[in-house]
C-alpha positions as CSV (number, residue, x, y, z in Angstrom):
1,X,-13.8,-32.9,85.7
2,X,-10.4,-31.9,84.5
3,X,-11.6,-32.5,80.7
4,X,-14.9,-30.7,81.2
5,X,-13.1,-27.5,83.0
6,X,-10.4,-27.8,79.4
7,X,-13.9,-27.5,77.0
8,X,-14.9,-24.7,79.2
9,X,-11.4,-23.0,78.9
10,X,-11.3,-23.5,75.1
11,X,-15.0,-21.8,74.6
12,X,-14.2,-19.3,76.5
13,X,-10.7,-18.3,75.0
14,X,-12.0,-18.8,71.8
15,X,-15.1,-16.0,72.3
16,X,-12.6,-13.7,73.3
17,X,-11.2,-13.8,69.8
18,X,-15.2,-12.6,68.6
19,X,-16.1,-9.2,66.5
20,X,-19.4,-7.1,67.0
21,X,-22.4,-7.0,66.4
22,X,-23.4,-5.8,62.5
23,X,-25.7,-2.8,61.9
24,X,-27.9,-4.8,59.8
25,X,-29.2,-7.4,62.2
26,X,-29.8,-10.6,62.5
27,X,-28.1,-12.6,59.8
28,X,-28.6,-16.3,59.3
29,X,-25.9,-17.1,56.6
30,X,-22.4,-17.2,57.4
31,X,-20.6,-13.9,56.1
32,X,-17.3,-16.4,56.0
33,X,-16.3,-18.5,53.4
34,X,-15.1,-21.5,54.9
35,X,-13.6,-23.4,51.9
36,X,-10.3,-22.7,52.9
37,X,-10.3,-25.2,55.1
38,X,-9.6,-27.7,52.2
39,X,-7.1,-25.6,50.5
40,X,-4.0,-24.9,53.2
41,X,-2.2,-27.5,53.9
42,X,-2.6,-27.9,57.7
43,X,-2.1,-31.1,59.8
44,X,-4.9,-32.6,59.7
45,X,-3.3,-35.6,62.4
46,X,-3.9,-33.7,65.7
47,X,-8.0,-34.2,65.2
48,X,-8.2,-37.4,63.6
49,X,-7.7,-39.6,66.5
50,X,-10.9,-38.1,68.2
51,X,-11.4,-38.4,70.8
52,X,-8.1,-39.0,71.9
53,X,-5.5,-36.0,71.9
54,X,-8.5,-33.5,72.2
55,X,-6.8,-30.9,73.5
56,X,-4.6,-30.3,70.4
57,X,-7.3,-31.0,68.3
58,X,-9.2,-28.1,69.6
59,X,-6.3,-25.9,70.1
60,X,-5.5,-26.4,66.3
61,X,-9.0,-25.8,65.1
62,X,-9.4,-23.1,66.9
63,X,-5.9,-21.8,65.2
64,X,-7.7,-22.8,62.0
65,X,-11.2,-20.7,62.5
66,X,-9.1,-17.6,63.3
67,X,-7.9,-17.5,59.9
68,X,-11.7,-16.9,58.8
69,X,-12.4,-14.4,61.8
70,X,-9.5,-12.3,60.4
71,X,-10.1,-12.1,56.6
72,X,-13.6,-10.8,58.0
73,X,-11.8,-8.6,59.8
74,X,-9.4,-6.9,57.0
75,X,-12.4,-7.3,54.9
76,X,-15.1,-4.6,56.8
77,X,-12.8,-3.9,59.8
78,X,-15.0,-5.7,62.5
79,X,-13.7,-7.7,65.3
80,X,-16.5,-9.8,66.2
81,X,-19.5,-11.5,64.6
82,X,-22.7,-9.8,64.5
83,X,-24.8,-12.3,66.2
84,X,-25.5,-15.8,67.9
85,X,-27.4,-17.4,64.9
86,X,-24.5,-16.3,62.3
87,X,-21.9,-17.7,64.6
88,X,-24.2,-20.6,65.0
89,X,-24.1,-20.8,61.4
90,X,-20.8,-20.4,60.6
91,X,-19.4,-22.9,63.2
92,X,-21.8,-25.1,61.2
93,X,-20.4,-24.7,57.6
94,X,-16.7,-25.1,59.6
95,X,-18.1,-28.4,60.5
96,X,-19.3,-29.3,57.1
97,X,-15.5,-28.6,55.8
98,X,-14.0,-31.3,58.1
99,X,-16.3,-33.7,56.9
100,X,-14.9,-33.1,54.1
101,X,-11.4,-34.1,55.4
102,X,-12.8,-37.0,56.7
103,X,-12.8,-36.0,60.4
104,X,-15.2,-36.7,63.1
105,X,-18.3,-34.5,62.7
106,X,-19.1,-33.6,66.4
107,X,-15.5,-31.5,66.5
108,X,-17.3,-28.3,66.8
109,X,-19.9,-29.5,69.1
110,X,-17.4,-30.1,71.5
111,X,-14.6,-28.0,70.9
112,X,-17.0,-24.6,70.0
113,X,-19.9,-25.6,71.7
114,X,-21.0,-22.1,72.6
115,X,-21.5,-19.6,69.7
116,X,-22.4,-16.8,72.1
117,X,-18.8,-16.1,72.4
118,X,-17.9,-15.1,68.7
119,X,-20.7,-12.0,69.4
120,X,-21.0,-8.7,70.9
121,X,-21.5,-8.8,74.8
122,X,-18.2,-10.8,75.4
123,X,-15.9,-9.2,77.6
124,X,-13.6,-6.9,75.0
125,X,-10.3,-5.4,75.0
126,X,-10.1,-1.8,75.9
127,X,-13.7,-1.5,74.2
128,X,-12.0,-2.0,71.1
129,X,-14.8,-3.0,67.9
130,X,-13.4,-2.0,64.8
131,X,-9.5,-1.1,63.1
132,X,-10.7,2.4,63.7
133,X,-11.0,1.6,67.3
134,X,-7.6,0.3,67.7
135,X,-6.0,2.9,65.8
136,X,-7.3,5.4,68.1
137,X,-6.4,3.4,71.2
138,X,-2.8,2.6,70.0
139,X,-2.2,4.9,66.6
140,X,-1.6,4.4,63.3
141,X,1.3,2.0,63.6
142,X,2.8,-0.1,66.3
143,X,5.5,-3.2,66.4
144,X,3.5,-5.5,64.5
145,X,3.1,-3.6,61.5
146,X,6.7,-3.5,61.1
147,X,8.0,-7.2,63.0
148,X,4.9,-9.4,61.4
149,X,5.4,-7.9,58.1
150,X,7.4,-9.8,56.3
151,X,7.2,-14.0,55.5
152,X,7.1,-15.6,58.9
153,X,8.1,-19.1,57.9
154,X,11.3,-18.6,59.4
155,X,11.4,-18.9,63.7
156,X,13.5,-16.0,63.6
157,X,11.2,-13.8,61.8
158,X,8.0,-15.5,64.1
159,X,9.4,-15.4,67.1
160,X,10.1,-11.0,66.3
161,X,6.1,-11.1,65.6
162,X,5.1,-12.9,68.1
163,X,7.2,-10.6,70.5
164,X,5.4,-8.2,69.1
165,X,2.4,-9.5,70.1
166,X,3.3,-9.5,73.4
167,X,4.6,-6.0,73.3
168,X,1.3,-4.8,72.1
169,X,-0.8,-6.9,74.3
170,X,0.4,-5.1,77.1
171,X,-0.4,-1.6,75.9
172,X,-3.8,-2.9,75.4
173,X,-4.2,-4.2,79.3
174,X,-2.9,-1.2,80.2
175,X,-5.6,0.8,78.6
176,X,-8.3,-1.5,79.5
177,X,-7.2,-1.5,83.2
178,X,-8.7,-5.1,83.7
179,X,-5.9,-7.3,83.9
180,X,-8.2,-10.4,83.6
181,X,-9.1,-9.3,79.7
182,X,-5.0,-9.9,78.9
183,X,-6.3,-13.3,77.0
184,X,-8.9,-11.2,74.9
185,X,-6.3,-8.8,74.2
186,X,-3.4,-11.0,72.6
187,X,-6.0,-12.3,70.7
188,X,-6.9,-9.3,69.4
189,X,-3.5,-8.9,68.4
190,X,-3.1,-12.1,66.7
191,X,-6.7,-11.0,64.3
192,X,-4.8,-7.6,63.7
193,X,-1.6,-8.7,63.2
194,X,-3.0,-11.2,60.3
195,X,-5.5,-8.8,58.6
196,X,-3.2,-5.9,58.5
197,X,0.5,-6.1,59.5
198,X,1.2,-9.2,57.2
199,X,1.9,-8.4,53.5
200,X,0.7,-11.8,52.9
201,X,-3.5,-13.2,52.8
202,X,-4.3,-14.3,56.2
203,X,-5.0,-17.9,54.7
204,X,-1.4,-17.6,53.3
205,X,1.0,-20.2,54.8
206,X,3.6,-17.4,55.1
207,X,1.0,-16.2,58.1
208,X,0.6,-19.4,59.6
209,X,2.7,-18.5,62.4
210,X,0.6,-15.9,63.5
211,X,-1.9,-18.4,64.5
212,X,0.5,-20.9,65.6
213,X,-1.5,-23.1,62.9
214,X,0.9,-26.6,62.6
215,X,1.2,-27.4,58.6
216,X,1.5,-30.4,57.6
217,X,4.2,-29.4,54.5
218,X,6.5,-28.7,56.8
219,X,8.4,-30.7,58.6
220,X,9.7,-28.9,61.1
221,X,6.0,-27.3,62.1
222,X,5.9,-28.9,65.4
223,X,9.5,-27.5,66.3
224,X,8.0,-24.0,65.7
225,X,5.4,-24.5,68.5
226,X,5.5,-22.2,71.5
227,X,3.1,-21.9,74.3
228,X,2.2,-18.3,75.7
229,X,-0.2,-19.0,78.5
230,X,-1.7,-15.9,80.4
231,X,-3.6,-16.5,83.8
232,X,-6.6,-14.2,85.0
233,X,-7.5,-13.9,88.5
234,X,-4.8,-11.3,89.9
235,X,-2.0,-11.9,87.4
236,X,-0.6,-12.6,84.3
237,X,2.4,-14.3,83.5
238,X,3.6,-14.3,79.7
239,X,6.4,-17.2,79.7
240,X,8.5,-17.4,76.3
241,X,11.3,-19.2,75.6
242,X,13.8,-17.7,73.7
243,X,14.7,-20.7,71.5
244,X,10.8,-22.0,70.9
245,X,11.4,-19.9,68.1
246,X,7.7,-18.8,67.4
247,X,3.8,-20.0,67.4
248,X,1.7,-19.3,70.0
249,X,-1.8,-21.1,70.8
250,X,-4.7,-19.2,71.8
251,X,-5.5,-21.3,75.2
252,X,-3.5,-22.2,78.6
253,X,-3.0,-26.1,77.8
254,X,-4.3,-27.1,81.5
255,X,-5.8,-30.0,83.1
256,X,-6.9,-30.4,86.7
257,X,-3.0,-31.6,88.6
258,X,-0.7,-30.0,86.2
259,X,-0.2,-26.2,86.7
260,X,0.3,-23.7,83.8
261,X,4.0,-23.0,84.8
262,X,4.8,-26.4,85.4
263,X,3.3,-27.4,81.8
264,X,5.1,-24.7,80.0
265,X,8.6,-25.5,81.7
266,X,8.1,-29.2,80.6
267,X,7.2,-28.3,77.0
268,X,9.9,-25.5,76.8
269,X,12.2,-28.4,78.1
270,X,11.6,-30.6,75.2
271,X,11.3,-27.4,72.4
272,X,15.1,-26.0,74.0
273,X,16.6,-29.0,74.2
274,X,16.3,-31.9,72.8
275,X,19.8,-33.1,72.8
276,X,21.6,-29.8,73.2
277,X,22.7,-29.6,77.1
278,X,23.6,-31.7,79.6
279,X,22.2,-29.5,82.7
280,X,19.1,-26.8,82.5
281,X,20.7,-24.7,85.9
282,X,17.6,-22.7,87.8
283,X,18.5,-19.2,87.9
284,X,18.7,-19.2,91.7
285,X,21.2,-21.6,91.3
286,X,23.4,-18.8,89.1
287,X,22.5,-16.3,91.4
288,X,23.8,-18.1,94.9
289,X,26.9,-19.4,92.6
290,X,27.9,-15.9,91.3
291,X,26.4,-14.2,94.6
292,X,23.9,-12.6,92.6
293,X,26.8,-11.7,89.8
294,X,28.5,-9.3,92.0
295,X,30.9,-7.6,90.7
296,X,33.6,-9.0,92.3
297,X,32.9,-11.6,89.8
298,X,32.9,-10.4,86.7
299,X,35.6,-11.8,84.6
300,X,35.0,-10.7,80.8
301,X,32.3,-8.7,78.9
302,X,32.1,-9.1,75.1
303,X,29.3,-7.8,72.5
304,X,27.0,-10.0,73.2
305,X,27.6,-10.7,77.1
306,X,29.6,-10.7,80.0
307,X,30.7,-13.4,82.3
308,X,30.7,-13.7,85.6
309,X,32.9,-16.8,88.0
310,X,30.8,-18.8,90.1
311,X,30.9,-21.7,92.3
312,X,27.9,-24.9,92.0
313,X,27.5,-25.8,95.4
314,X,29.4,-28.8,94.8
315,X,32.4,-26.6,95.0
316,X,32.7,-26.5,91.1
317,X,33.8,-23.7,89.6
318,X,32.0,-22.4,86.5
319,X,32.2,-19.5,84.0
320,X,28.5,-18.1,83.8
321,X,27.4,-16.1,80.4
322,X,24.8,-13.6,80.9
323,X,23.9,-12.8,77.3
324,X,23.1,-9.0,76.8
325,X,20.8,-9.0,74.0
326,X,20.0,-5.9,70.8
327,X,16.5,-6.2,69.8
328,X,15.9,-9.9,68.5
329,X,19.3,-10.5,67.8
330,X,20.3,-11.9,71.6
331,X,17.7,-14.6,70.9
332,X,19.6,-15.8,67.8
333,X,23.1,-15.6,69.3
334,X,22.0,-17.8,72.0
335,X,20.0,-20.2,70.0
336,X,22.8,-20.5,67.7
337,X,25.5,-20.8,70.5
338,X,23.5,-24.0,72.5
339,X,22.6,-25.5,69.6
340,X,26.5,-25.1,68.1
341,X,29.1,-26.0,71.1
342,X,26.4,-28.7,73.0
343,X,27.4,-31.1,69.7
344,X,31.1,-29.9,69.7
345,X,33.5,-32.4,71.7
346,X,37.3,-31.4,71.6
347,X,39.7,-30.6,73.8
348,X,40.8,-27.5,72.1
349,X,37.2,-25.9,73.0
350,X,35.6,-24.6,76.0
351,X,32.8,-27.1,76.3
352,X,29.6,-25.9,77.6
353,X,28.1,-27.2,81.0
354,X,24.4,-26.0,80.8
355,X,22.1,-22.7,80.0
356,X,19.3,-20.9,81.7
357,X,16.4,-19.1,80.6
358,X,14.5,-16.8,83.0
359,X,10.5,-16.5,81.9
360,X,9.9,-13.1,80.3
361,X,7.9,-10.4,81.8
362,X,9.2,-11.6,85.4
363,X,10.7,-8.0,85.3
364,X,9.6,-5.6,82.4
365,X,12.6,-3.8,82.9
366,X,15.4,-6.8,82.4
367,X,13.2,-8.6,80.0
368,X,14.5,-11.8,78.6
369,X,17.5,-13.4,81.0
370,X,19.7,-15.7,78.9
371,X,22.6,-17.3,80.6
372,X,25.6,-20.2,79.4
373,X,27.2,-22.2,81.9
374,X,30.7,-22.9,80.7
375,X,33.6,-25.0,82.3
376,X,35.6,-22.5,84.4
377,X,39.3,-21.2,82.9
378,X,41.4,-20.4,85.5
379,X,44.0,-18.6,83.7
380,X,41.9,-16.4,81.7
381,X,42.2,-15.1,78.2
382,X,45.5,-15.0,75.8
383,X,44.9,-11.6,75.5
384,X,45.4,-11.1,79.4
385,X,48.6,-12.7,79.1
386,X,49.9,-11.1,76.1
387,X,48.9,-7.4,76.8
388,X,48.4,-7.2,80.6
389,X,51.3,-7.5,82.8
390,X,49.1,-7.7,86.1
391,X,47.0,-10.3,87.2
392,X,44.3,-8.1,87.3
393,X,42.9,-4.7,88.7
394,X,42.7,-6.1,92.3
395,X,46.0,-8.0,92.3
396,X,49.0,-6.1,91.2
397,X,51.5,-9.1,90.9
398,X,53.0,-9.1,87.7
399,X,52.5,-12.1,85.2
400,X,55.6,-13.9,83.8
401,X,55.7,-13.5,79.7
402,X,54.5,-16.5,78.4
403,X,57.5,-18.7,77.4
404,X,58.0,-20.1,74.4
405,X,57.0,-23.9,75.1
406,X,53.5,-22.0,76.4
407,X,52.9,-20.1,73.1
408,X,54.0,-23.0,70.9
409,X,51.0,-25.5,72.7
410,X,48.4,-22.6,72.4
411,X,49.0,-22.2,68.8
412,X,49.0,-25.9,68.2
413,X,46.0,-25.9,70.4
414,X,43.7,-23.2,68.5
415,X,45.2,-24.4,64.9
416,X,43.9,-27.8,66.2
417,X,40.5,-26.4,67.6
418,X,39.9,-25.3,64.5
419,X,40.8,-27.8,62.0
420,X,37.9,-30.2,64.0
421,X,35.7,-27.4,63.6
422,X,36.6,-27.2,59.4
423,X,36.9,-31.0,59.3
424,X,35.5,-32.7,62.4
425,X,32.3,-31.5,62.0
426,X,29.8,-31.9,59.3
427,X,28.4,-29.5,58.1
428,X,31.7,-27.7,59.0
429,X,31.6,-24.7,61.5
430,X,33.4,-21.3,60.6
431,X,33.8,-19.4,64.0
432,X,34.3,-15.7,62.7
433,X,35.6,-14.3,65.9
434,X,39.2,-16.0,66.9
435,X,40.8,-13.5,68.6
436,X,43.4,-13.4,71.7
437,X,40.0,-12.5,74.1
438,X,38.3,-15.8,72.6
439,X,41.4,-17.6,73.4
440,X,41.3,-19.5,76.8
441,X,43.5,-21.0,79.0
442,X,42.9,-23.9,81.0
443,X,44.7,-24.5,84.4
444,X,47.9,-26.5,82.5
445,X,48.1,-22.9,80.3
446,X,46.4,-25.2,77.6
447,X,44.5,-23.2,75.2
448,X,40.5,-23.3,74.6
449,X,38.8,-21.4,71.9
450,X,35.4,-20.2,73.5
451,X,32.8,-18.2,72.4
452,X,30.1,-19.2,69.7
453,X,27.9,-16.9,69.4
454,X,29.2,-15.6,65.8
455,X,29.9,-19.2,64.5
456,X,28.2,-19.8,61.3
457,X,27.7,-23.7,59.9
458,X,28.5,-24.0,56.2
459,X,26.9,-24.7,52.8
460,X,28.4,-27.8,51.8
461,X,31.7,-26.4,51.4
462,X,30.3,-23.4,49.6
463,X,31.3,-19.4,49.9
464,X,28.9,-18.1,52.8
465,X,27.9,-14.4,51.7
466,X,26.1,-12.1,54.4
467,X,25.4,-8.5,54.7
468,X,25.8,-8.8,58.5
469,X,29.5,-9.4,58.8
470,X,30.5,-10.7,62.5
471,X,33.7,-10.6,64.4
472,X,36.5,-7.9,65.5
473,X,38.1,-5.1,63.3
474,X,42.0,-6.3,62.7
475,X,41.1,-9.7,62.8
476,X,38.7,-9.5,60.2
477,X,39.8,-11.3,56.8
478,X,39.8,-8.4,54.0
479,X,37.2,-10.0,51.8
480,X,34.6,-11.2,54.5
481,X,34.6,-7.4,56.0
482,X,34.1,-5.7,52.5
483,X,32.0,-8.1,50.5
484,X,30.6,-10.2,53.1
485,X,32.4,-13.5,51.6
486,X,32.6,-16.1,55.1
487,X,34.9,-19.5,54.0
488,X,37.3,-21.7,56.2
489,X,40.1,-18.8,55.0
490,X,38.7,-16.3,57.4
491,X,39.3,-18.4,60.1
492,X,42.8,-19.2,59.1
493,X,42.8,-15.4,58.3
494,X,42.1,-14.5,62.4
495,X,44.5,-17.2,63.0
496,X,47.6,-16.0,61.3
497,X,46.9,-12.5,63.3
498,X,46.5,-14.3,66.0
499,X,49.7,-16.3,65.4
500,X,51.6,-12.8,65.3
501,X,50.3,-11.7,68.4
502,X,51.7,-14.9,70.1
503,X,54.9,-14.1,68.4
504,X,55.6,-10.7,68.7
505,X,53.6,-9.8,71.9
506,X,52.0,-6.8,69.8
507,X,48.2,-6.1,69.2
508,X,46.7,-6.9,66.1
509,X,45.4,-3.4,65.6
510,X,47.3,-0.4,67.6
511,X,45.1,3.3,67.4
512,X,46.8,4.5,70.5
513,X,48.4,8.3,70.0
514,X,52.0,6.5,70.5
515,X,51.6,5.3,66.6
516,X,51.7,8.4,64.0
517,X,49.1,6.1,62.0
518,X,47.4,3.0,62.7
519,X,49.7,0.0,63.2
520,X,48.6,-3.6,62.0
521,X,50.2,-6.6,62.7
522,X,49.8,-8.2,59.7
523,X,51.7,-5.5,57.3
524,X,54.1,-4.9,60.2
525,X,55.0,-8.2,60.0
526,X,55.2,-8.9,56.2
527,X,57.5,-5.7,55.6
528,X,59.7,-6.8,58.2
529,X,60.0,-10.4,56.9
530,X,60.4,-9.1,53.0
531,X,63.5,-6.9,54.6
532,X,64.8,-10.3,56.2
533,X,64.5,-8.5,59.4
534,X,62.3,-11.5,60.9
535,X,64.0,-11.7,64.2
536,X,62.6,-8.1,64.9
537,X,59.3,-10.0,64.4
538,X,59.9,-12.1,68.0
539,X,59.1,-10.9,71.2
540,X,62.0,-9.8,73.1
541,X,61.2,-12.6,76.1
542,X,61.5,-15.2,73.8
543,X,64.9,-14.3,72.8
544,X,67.0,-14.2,75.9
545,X,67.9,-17.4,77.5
546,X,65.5,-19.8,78.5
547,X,66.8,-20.2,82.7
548,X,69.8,-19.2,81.3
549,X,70.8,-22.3,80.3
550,X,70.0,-22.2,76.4
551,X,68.1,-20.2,73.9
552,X,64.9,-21.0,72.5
553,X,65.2,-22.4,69.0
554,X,65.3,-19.6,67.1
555,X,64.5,-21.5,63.3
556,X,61.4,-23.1,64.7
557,X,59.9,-19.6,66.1
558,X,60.4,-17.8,63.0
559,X,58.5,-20.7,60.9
560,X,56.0,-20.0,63.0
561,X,56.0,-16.3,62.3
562,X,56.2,-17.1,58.7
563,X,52.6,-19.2,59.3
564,X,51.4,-16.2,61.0
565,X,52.2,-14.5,57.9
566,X,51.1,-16.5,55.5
567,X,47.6,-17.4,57.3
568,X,46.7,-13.7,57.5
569,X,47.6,-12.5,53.6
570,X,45.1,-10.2,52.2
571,X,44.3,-12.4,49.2
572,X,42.5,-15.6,49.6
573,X,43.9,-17.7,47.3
574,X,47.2,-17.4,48.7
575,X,46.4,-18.6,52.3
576,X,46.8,-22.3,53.4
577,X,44.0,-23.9,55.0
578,X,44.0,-24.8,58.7
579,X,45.0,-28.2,57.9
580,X,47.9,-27.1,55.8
581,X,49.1,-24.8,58.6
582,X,48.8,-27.3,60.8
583,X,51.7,-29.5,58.8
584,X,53.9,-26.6,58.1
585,X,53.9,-25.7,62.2
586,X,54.7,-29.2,62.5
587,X,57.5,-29.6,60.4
588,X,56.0,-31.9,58.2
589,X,56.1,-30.0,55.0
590,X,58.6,-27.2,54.1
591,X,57.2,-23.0,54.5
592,X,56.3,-22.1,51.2
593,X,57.5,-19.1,49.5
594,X,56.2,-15.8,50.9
595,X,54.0,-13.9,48.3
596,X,53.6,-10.2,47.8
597,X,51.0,-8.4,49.0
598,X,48.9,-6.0,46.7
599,X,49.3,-2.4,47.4
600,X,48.0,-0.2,48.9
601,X,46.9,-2.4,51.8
602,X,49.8,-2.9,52.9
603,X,51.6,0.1,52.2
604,X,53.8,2.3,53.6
605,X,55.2,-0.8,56.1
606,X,53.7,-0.9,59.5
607,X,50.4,1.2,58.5
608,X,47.4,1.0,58.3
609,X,46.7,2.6,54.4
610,X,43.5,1.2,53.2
611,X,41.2,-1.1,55.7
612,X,37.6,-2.4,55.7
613,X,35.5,-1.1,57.9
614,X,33.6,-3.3,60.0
């Protein structure tokens, strides 16, 4: 029963991807040319263990005889064949192609055993027929002229299509005011979106994704796989997972005891997470743990997120991301964090406890829910300690200045965190967003960095060049924000500033009206150091008494402002890599000379002349 009720559901979705009848009648010759069925490279694996795995093998063929229905399509703007024997006939010569390949030669008969459903007659989307009909419906453009456009053998660039899709889909249901037609009209998208958004031939393996067609030159084709299942009968839910990155089959994969949601979440499972995360929270979970992210839990917001504190109801506390996303890019950020800190193990980094993803479409106006379930830092950020005096806005008690045995461990701490990520990790990681606010502290003071969502993995040691330059203006190294240049040295560039902050208890950038001009740290520092002013560098704490029983060690502080120093110079070349730092904070090797600096950057002393702008 189950299998008979799947070859019902696969002729039926497949009619509702039909065209129209043609104004010259019956014709019994296919219209299609079916050869290239031979000619793209898809895997051919699925079908050719008839009859076992059937339900991919029809999915897949049914991706496959799209292809044909939309070069019809871009060829005389008709949605559907004109009648029952050309379908007839046309589902034939498909046959005779996977003879060809060697396959079974009753596919069809089972998989398309109705040719009624490729013609006119068949329930249609908001009575659309032709490209003219969809234009007046919808209007000359919509999102998948501009998001399928371009080569979609990337996830990034399928997934923003197959959005897309979705996006469109539901301006058509809205049009056609039957809900139970939603099926007919993502299909419809899917014919469009190949015959006319893509710059590329429908039977072009650029536009596979649009079919969710696996190919069988590519190896990671089954990793691109993503289910969007619509239900009819009341209402229908669109699930998508975020990090599925892409295809989408034309039919609900379901069988008589295993319900669609239950099917998707076991397949998104495996697609999200392989090996990335230890626990996959439910977002009711998040919701009673943060109760329902009040307010009175909100402990940071960044770029791409803010973070709430919440409590598992084993009593442990956790730090819960809530990624705010900006048009695709929140699925990337997300992706790329999961897939980054789940393989990272050191104790110098926030390690990640688990993610959520909410199904899309539960509420049109939230749209995707993202969340990452991080350990919990009880004492908060670096930057907290270094620029707040107060606990926080509720609780006015004022925060001892970090002492110097405190700001020696968090350096060593991040300088450590780091050099695993440079050298622990192959490929290597560059972060590209250490700052004091990525900087937390654990409940011994010991410091964490946190925060991936900017990390980029490298190119076997090669310079990383990108037009989209992430991370936080006065941290930024000077050749990564102008030319777009990413290496280990702009890590060790956010360090050194960050090593100045530590040291002086001043922000890396100051615009406040106090300053005549812009103040940064990094010039600040250097002019003071060439003047052999260096103890003007140190924060005042660190210079009285420590319990007034004896200073701090003064020679050891300011090698660690010259680090600072020479981490953050302005030329590349000139800066030591993490590793190198690393010995020189340790004692191990003697602090080089300090080099000039170029004008005008940093020039007059304290000011900000010349700066890239992010």
């Amino acid at each position: 029963m189950g299998s008979e009720l799947l070859v019902l559901l696969v002729v039926h979705l497949l009619g509702t991807t039909s065209a129209i009848s043609d104004a010259a009648g019956r014709i019994t010759s296919c219209p299609m040319d079916m050869g290239y069925v031979q000619r793209i490279p898809w895997d051919t694996s699925t079908c050719s263990s008839y009859p076992r795995n059937m339900a991919n093998c029809c999915q897949t063929l049914l991706s496959l005889f799209g292809i044909a229905l939309a070069v019809r399509l871009k060829e005389i703007s008709l949605f559907h064949l004109p009648d029952i024997p050309t379908s007839s006939t046309c589902i034939a010569d498909f046959q005779s192609q996977l003879n060809f390949l060697s396959l079974s030669s009753n596919l069809t008969s089972v998989c398309f055993n109705d040719p009624s459903h490729f013609v006119e007659g068949h329930p249609l989307c908001a009575g659309i027929r032709t490209k003219q009909d969809w234009v007046d419906r919808l209007g000359p453009s919509t999102a998948l002229d501009t998001a399928c456009r371009p080569d979609l053998t990337s996830g990034t660039a399928c997934h923003a299509c197959l959005t897309a899709g979705l996006k469109v889909q539901k301006k058509l249901v809205s049009i056609d005011g039957n809900i139970g037609h939603a099926l007919d009209c993502f299909n419809f998208t899917v014919l469009y979106a190949a015959a006319f958004a893509n710059d590329y031939a429908p039977e072009s393996t650029r536009a596979a994704c649009i079919f969710g067609l696996p190919l069988a030159s590519s190896e990671d084709s089954e990793e691109l796989l993503a289910l969007v299942s619509a239900l009819a009968g009341g209402a229908v839910v669109v699930a998508l997972m975020s990090c599925i990155l892409g295809l989408c089959f034309w039919f609900n994969m379901v069988s008589g005891d295993i319900s669609v949601k239950s099917k998707l979440e076991k397949i998104s499972r495996r697609r999200v997470r392989p090996n990335t995360v230890s626990i996959w929270f439910k977002i009711g979970e998040l919701e009673k743990a943060t109760d329902n992210f009040s307010q009175k839990n909100l402990i940071g917001r960044g770029a791409f997120g803010v973070v709430y504190k919440g409590t598992l109801s084993n009593g442990t506390p956790v730090a819960v991301k809530k990624i705010i996303e900006s048009e695709f890019q929140g699925d990337e950020e997300f992706c790329n964090e999961v897939q980054i800190i789940s393989n990272l193990k050191h104790r110098s980094l926030v390690p990640l406890r688990g993610c959520c993803v909410v199904d899309e479409d539960v509420d049109e106006e939230k749209g995707k829910q993202r969340y990452l379930v991080y350990d919990y830092m009880p004492n908060g950020s670096l930057h907290d300690h270094l620029f707040y005096p107060f606990n926080n806005q509720m609780n006015r008690s004022r925060r001892q200045p970090l002492s110097w045995p405190q700001r020696k461990n968090i350096i060593f701490d991040v300088a450590r965190g780091l050099a695993y990520l440079h050298y622990g990790v192959k490929p290597a990681i560059y972060h590209r967003d250490i700052k004091a606010t990525n900087i937390l502290l654990d409940a011994d003071m010991r410091a964490r960095v946190s925060d991936f969502g900017q990390a980029k993995q490298s190119r076997e040691g090669e310079p990383y060049l990108t037009t989209r330059v992430a991370g936080t203006h006065g941290y930024l190294a000077p050749e990564y924000a102008l030319y777009g240049q990413l290496t280990e040295k702009s890590d060790v560039y956010s360090f050194g500033v960050v090593v100045l902050e530590i040291m002086s208890g001043r922000r890396a950038l100051d615009t406040s009206s106090e300053s005549p001009r812009t103040f940064l740290i990094t010039d600040w520092a250097w002019s003071l150091v060439k003047a052999g002013r260096i103890e003007e560098v140190l924060d005042a704490s660190l210079l009285r008494h420590d319990n007034s029983t004896r200073p701090y060690p003064r020679g050891i502080m300011e090698r660690f402002v010259l680090v600072g120093i020479l981490c953050s110079h302005v030329m590349v070349a000139l800066r030591p890599t993490i590793l190198e730092a690393l010995k020189i904070l340790e004692g191990d090797i003697e602090v080089p000379p300090i080099p000039d600096r170029p004008f005008p950057l940093g020039y007059p002393s304290g000011h900000l002349a010349i700066y890239p702008q992010q």
